[in-house]
Each structure stands twice: as structure tokens, then as C-alpha cells.
C-alpha positions as CSV (number, residue, x, y, z in Angstrom):
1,X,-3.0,-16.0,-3.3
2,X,-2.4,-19.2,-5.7
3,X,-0.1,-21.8,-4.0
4,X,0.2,-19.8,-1.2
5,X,-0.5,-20.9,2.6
6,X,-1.9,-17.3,4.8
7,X,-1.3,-17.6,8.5
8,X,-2.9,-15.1,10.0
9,X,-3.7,-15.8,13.5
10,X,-1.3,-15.4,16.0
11,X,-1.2,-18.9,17.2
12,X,0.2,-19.7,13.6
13,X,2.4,-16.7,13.2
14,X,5.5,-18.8,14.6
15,X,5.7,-20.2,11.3
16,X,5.4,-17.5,8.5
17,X,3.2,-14.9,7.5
18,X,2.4,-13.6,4.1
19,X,0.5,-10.1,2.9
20,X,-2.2,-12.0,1.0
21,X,-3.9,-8.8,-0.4
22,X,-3.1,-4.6,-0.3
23,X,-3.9,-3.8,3.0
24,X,-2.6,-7.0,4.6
25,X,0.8,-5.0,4.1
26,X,-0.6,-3.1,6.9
27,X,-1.2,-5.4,9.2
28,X,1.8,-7.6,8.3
29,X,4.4,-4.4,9.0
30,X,2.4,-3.6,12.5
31,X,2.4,-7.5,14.1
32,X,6.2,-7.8,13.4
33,X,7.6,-5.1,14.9
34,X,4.7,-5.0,18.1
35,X,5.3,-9.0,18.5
36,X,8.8,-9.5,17.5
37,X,9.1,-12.8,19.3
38,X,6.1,-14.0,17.4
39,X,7.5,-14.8,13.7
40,X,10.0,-17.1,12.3
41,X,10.3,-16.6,9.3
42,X,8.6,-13.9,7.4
43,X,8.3,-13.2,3.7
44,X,7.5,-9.1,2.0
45,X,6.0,-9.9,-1.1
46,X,5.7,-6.5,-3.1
47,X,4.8,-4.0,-0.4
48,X,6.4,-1.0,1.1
49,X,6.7,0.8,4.7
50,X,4.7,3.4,3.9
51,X,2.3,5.0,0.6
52,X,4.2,7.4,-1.3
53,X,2.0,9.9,-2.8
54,X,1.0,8.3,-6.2
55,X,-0.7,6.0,-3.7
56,X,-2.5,8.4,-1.8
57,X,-3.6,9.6,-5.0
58,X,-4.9,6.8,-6.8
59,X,-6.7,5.7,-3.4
60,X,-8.4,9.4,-3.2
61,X,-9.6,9.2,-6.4
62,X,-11.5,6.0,-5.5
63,X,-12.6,7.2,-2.3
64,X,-14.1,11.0,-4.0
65,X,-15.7,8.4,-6.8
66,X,-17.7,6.7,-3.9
67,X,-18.7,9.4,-1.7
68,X,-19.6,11.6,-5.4
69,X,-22.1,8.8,-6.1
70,X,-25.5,10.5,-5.0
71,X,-26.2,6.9,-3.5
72,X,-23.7,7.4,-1.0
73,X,-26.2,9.4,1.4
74,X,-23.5,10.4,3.5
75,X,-22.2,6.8,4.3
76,X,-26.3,6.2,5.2
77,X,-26.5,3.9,2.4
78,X,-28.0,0.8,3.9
79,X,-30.5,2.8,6.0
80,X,-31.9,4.3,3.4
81,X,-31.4,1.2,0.9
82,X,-29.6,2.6,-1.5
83,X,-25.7,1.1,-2.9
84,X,-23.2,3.2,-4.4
85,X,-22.5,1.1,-6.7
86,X,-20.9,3.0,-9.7
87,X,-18.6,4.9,-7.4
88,X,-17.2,1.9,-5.8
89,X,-17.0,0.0,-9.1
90,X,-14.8,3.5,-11.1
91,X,-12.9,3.5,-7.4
92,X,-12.1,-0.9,-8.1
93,X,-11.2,0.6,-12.0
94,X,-8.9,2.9,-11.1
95,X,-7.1,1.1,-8.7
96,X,-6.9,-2.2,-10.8
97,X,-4.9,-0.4,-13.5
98,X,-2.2,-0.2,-10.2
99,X,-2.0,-3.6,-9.8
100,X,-0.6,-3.9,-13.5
101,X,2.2,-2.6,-16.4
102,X,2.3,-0.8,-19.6
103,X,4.1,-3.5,-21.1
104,X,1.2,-6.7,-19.8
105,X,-1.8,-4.3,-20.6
106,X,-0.3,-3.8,-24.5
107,X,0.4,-7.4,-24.8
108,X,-3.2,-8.3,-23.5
109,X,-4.8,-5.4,-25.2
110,X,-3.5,-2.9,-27.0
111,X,-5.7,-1.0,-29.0
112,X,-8.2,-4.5,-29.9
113,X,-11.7,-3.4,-30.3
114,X,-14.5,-4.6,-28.3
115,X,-17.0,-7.1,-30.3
116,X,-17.4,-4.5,-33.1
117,X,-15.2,-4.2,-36.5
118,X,-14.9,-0.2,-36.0
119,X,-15.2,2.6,-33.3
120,X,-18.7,3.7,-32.5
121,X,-17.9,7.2,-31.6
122,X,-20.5,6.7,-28.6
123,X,-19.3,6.0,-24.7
124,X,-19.9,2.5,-24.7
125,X,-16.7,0.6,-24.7
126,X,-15.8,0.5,-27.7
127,X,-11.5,-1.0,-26.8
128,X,-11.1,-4.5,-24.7
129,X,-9.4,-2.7,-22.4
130,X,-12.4,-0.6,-21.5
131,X,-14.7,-3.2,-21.5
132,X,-12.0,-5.6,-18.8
133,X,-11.7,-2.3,-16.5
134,X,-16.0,-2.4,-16.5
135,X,-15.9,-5.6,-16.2
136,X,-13.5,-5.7,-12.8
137,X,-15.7,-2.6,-11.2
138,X,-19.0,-4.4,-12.1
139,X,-17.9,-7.9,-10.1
140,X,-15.9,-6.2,-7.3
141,X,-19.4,-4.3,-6.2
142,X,-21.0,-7.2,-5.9
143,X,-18.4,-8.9,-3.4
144,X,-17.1,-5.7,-1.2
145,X,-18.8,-2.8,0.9
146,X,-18.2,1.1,0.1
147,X,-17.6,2.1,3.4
148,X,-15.4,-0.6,3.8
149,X,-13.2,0.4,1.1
150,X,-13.1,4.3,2.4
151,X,-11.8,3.0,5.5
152,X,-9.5,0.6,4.6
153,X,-7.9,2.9,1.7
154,X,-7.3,5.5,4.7
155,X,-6.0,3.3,7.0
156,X,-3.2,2.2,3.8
157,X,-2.2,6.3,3.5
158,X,-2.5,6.5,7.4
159,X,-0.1,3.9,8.1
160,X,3.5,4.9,8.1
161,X,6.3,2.7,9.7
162,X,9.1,5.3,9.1
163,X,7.2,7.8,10.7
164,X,6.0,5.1,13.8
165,X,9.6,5.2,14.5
166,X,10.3,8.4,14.4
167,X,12.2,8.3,10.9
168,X,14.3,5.1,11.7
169,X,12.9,2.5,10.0
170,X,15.4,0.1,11.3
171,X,13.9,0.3,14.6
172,X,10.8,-1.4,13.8
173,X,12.5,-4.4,13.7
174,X,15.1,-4.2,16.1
175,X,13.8,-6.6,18.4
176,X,13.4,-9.1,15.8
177,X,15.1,-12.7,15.9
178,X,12.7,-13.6,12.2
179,X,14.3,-14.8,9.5
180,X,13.2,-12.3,6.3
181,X,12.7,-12.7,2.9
182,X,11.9,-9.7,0.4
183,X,10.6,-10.3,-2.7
184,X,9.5,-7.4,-5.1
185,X,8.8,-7.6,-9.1
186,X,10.4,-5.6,-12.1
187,X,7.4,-4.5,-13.6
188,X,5.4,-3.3,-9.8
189,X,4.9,0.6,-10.2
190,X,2.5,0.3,-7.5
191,X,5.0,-1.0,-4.4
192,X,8.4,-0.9,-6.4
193,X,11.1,-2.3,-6.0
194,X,13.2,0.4,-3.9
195,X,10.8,0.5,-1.6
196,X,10.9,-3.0,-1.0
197,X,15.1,-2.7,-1.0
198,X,14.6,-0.1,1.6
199,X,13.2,-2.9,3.9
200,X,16.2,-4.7,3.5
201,X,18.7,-2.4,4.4
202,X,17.1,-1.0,7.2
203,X,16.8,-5.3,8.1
204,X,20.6,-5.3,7.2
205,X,21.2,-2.5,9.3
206,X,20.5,-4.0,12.7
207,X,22.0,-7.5,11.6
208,X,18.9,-9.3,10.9
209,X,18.4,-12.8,8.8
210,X,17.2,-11.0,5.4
211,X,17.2,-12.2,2.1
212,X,16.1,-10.5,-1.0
213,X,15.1,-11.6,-5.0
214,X,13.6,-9.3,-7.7
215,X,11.7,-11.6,-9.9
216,X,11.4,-10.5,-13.9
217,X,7.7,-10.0,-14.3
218,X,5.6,-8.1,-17.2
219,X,2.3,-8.7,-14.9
220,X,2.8,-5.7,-12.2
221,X,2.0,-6.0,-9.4
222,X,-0.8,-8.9,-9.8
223,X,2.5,-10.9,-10.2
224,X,2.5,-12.6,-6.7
225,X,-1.2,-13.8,-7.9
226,X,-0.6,-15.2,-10.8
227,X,1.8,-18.6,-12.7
228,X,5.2,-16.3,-12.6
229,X,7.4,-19.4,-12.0
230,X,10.3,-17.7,-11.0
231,X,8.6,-16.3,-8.2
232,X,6.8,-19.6,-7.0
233,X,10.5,-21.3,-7.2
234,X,12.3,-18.9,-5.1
235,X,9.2,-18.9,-2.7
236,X,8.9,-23.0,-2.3
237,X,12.6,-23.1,-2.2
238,X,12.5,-20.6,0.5
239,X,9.8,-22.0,2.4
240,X,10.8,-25.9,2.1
241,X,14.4,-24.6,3.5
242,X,12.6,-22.6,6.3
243,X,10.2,-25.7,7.0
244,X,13.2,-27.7,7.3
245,X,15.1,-25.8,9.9
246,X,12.2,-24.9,12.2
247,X,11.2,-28.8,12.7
248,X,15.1,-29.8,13.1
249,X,14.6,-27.2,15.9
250,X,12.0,-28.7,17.8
């Protein structure tokens, strides 16, 4: 996350805490309402309370392109020293075309061709766009673990904070005294922006601190990554102002 401090250990939770990557939503959702007292001031960057089912789909179809590849064995891959390698790198494709928009991927690609003046009619990439989503797949194997991503994927479409508490949502935070601040992107198909409104008004409906900004974006949901200067404006703003008040309290 550019320009972005990540407190993640509970010792530093009592200043903020930020979802740095996907799954950090996860974790971010469960230490807030199981240690209420433990946060000051936290900030929902593009996330949700739960995966709807466009989710679930997009993480299954990464998760059957693993365990298809024939080097899989089973989930035995290390033991008998093999990688799946071209499942998890389609499974990093697919999901990568969540994390942006129509409109970015048309301005960045459109229909260019790839180092070549005219289609091949073959299966090598012959658009840039192919060739980018090859190139993301190839790069992510060689920095994260199969199994790892099976698991993790799960555990996103597992977790459910409605359904934790018993279809209240507003219950997972009733104990909070944190100081919120919601942030969601026009362009984010993947966590959008109603699902990051229903966190505030299940915050607004027990009382609690919560602010809220939807940031014009044409980058998806890469958006809290990336130079979207709307977005690091209403963040710093937010932050120096919560800064501020925490050490006039001590």
C-alpha cells in the first residue's frame, strides 16, 4: 500500500488499522468487533462484510485452475517436487481482472496489439491486454504458494460478519468506542460501493463515530494502491486530524 502506514499487531492497533491487501479485509472485520476496546480509529478502504457470489465465483474459478493443473498431486506438490505453476498463474489472471474497470482497461489497452503490426490467428498473445494478464500470472507464481492461495480464497467466501451475528450486522460493532472511516471507489465492481455504505449504516445505527467518502476513480479497485489524489487527501486529512486528537488525549 503506497503512502500508507499497516499496523497490524495488536500492540499498535490503538492507533489505526488498515486492510493492506484482499484478505486483510478478513482479519480487519474479525479484530474489531472481538477486541472492540483495541482500535481508535479505524479506516474500510474498499471492502465488504461478506463475498457476494460474483466473488465466490471468481475465487473458484482460481481455486479449480490450481487443483486442474496435473502438478497439483493432490496438494502433494512439494513432496513430490513438482509446482503448479500454470494453475496458480490463470487463478492470479482471473482475479486481477477484479481488481480493475472497463473504463481503465480500455484506456490502457483497448484493442492495441502485442509487438506485431497484425493478428497472428495463433494462441500466443497477440492484444496487450493478453500479454499484461500473462504477464501478472507469470510474476505472482514466483512470489506466492498454491496451497496458500486455496486456503486463503476459502477463508474470504467462508467469512461472513452478517451471518457471525446472526443477520445484524450492527452488532459486530456494538461494543465499539473507534472512530470509523469508510472509503470505497466509483469504479470498484469487486467490493462496491453499497457494500461498503452498508458498513456505515449498520455503524450509524448503534451511534458510532463513522465517516464515509466515495472517491471518483477509473482504476477499480487497485485504486487504494495507486496516485488517486483524491483518495490520499481525504486519507492524510483524516489521519493527521485523528493523529491530532489521540496525542491531545494522552
Amino acid at each position: 500500500m503506497h503512502n500508507i502506514i499497516y499496523l497490524n499487531t495488536l500492540e499498535l492497533i490503538n492507533y489505526l488499522q488498515l486492510p493492506e491487501v484482499l484478505w486483510e479485509a478478513c482479519r480487519f472485520f474479525s479484530l474489531s468487533p472481538t477486541f472492540p476496546d483495541k482500535a481508535k480509529t479505524v479506516i474500510p478502504i474498499a471492502t465488504t462484510s461478506s463475498h457476494s457470489a460474483q466473488n465466490i465465483a471468481f475465487n473458484e474459478l482460481g481455486r479449480q485452475a490450481i487443483t486442474a493443473d496435473s502438478n497439483w498431486k493432490d496438494g502433494n506438490y512439494e513432496v513430490n517436487k513438482t509446482n503448479p505453476g500454470k494453475g496458480l498463474a490463470v487463478a492470479r489472471m482471473a482475479a486481477h481482472i477484479t481488481y480493475l474497470s472497463k473504463k481503465g482497461l480500455q484506456e490502457k489497452f483497448g484493442r492495441k496489439l502485442q509487438e506485431r503490426e497484425d493478428l497472428k490467428f495463433g494462441f500466443d498473445a497477440d492484444f496487450q491486454i493478453e500479454s499484461y494478464l500473462r504477464y501478472q500470472g507469470s510474476v505472482f507464481v514466483d512470489r506466492f504458494d498454491a496451497n496458500s492461495y486455496l486456503y486463503i480464497t476459502r477463508a474470504m467466501d467462508y467469512f461472513d460478519l452478517v451471518k457471525q451475528f446472526n443477520g445484524n450486522l450492527s452488532d459486530a460493532f456494538k461494543k465499539t468506542k473507534a472512530k470509523f472511516f469508510v472509503i470505497s471507489f466509483t469504479s470498484d465492481w469487486l467490493y462496491p460501493t453499497q457494500e461498503n455504505k452498508d458498513i456505515v449504516i449498520a455503524l450509524n445505527s448503534i451511534g458510532a463515530d463513522v465517516g464515509f467518502v466515495e472517491i471518483v476513480s477509473d482504476k477499480g479497485h487497485d485504486s487504494f494502491l495507486l496516485d488517486v489524489p483524491e483518495f490520499l487527501n481525504a486519507l492524510k486529512n483524516f489521519l493527521d486530524k485523528s493523529y491530532t486528537e489521540l496525542k491531545n488525549e494522552r
